[in-house]
N, C-alpha and C positions, 0 to 999 in steps of 0.2 A: 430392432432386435434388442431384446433386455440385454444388460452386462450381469455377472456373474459374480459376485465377490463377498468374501468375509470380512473384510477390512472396515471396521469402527469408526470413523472421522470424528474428530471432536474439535471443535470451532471455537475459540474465546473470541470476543465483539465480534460474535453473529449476527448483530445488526448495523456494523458496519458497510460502508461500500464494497471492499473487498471480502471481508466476513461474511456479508448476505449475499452475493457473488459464489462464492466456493462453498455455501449450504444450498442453495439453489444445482448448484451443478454436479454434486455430490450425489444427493436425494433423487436426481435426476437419471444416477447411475445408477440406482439401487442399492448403494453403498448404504449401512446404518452411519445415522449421522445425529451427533447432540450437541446442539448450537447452546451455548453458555454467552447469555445476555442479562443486562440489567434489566428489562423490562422486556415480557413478550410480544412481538411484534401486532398489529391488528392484524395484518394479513399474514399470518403462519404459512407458512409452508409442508404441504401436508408432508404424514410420516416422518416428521423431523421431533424429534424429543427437545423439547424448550428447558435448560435449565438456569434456575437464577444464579448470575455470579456478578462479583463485585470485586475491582481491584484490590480493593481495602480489605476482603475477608479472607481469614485463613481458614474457611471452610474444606474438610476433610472431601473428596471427591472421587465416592464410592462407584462411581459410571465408569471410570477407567479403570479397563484392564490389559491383557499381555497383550490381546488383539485389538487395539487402541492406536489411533493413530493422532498426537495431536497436534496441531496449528495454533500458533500462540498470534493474534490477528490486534489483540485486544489494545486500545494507546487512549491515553487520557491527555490534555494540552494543557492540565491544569497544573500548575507547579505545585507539588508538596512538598513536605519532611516532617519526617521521612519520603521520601520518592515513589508513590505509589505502583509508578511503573516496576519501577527496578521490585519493588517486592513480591509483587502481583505473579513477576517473571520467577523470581525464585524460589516462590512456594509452589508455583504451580510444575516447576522442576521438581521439585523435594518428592508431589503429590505423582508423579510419573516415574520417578524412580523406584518411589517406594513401593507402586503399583506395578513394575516391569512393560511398559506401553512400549512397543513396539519401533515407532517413532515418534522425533520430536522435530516439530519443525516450527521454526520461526521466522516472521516475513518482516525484515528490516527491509533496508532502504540503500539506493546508489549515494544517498547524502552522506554516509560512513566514510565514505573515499576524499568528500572536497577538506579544503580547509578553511571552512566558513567558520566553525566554532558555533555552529547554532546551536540551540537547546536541543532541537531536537535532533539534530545530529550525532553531540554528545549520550543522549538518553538513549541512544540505539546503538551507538558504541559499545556504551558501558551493559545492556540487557545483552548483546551479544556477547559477552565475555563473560556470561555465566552456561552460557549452552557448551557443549562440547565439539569443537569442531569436526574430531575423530568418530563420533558415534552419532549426533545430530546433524540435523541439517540448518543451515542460516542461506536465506533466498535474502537477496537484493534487487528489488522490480527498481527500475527506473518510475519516470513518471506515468502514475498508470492512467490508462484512456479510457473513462466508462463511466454511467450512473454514480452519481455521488461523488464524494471525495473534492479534493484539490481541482481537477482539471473541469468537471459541472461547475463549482464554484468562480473560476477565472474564467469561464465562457459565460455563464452569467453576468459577471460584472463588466466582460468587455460587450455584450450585449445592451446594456443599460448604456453605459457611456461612449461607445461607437471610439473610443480611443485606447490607443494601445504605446502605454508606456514606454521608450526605450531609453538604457542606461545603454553607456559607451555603444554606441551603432546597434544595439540590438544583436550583436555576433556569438553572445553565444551556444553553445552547443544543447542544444535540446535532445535528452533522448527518453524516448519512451514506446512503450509495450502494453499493446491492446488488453484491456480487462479477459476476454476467450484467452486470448494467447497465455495469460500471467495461469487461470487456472487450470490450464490443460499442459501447463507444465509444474503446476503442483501432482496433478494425478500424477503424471510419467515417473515423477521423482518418487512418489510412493510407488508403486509399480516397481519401478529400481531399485529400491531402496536407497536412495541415492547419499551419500553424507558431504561433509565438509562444506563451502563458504561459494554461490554461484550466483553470477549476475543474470537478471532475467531484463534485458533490453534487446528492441531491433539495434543489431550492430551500424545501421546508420544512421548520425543524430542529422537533425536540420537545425538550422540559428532559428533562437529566438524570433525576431522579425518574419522569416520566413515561416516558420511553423504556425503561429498564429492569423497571419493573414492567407497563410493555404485555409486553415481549417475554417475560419470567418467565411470565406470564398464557398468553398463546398456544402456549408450549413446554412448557405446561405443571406447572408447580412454581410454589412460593408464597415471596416473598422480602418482609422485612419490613423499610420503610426506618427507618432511625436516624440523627437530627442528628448529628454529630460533632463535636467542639469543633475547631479548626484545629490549637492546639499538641496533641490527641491522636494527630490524623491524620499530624500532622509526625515527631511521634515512633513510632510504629508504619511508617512511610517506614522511618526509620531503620534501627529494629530490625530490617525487614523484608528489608533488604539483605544481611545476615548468610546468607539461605536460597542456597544453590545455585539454586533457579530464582523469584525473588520476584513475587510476583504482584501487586507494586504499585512504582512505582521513584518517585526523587524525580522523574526529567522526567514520569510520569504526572501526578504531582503538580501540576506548577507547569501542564503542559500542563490543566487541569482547572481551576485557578481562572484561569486566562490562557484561555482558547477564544475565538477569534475570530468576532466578528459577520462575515457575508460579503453583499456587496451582490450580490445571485443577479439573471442577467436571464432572469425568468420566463418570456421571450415565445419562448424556445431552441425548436426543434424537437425536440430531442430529448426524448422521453418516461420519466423514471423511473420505478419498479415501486413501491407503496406500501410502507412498511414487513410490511403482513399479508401481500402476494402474494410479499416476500422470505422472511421466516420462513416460510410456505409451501413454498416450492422448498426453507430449509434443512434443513428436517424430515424432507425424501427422505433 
């Protein structure tokens, strides 16, 4: 049965993981949707309006308007300075204000809460505190489970080496929220209109050690864990930065012995998928 709606989506890094995830599922509800990418995908997604964007431009963006809904998805890992993030964030504020958009939503991160000190920690801190808590929305996904992104990339490389890191025992708290689950409660929240500052994780995490060798297990393949001493892991960081595309960075790092306990209010309506019903659907 079609869904029914007026509602505009507008996506920044719509070809992102998450980005092409919520124009995918968007487009798929009939919603108008205009995915703002630096380059258009090969496989477009029909009925989706491709527009070019770039962190770096202050182009004027005449596609938004009062029935405009927009998701700022967009993140670059390259350090500038000026800060490309943080500008990118607040022209494309300026350019929704100016235009009355309906909402705004921004998809930071559980990493806001540790006290790792990471880059990217801080660079979502600080883009958070130019949204308005009172009239926008700021979503925090834990670590999200789907095509692309961080969690593809660490099952690739514990795929490749059949071993699995562990700093102090492996204990700690992993929490994370299936990619369906993370955009099925962006809809709700437009739907809601939902405002102010909401974590989007399954209220219960698993340890490190355990979360990875369940998911090994069910996907299939056999990974064997190994204590790691700290100054080995620090230094393998190091070395490891050297690679054109490293499959471990110091913010992993710091972000991994820093992971934030999160006080979850269980009693939410909303229902997340267990981890087995998520690796499930990933295996499609």
């Amino acid at each position: 049965m079609p869904y029914e709606t007026t509602k505009h989506i507008v996506i920044t890094g719509a070809n992102g993981s998450i980005g092409s995830a919520l124009t995918r599922y968007f487009s798929q509800r009939n919603y108008t949707v205009t995915a703002l990418v630096r380059k258009k995908p090969n496989n477009p997604i029909e009925n989706v309006d491709y527009q070019s964007y770039e962190l770096e431009s202050n182009a004027e963006m005449p596609y938004l308007t009062s029935n405009s809904v927009v998701i700022h998805c967009a993140y670059s890992k390259t350090k500038t300075q000026p800060d490309s993030n943080i500008l990118a964030a607040n022209h494309l504020l300026n350019e929704a204000r100016k235009r009355k958009v309906s909402q705004c939503i921004f998809l930071s991160s559980i990493s806001v809460l540790s006290t790792s000190a990471s880059y990217y920690s801080e660079q979502k801190k600080a883009i958070e505190q130019l949204f308005n808590a009172g009239n926008d929305l700021i979503l925090r996904p834990s670590l999200v489970l789907g095509k692309g992104g961080l969690f593809e990339q660490t099952l690739q490389t514990l795929q490749k080496s059949r071993f699995l890191p562990l700093i102090n025992g492996g204990n700690q708290p992993i929490y994370y929220v299936g990619m369906h689950d993370l955009v099925r409660y962006v809809e709700e929240s437009i739907t809601n209109d939902l405002k102010g500052i909401h974590t989007i994780t399954n209220p219960t995490p698993i340890d490190y050690k355990n979360f990875y060798t369940s998911i090994a297990q069910q996907l299939g393949f056999k990974i064997t864990p190994i204590q790691v001493p700290l100054f080995l892991m620090k230094t393998a960081v190091f070395l490891n930065s050297f690679l054109p595309r490293p499959f471990i960075t110091k913010d992993n790092l710091k972000g991994l012995l820093q992971s934030p306990t999160l006080e979850i209010d269980k009693t939410a309506a909303f229902e997340y998928q267990s981890l087995e019903a998520i690796l499930t659907n990933f295996k499609r």
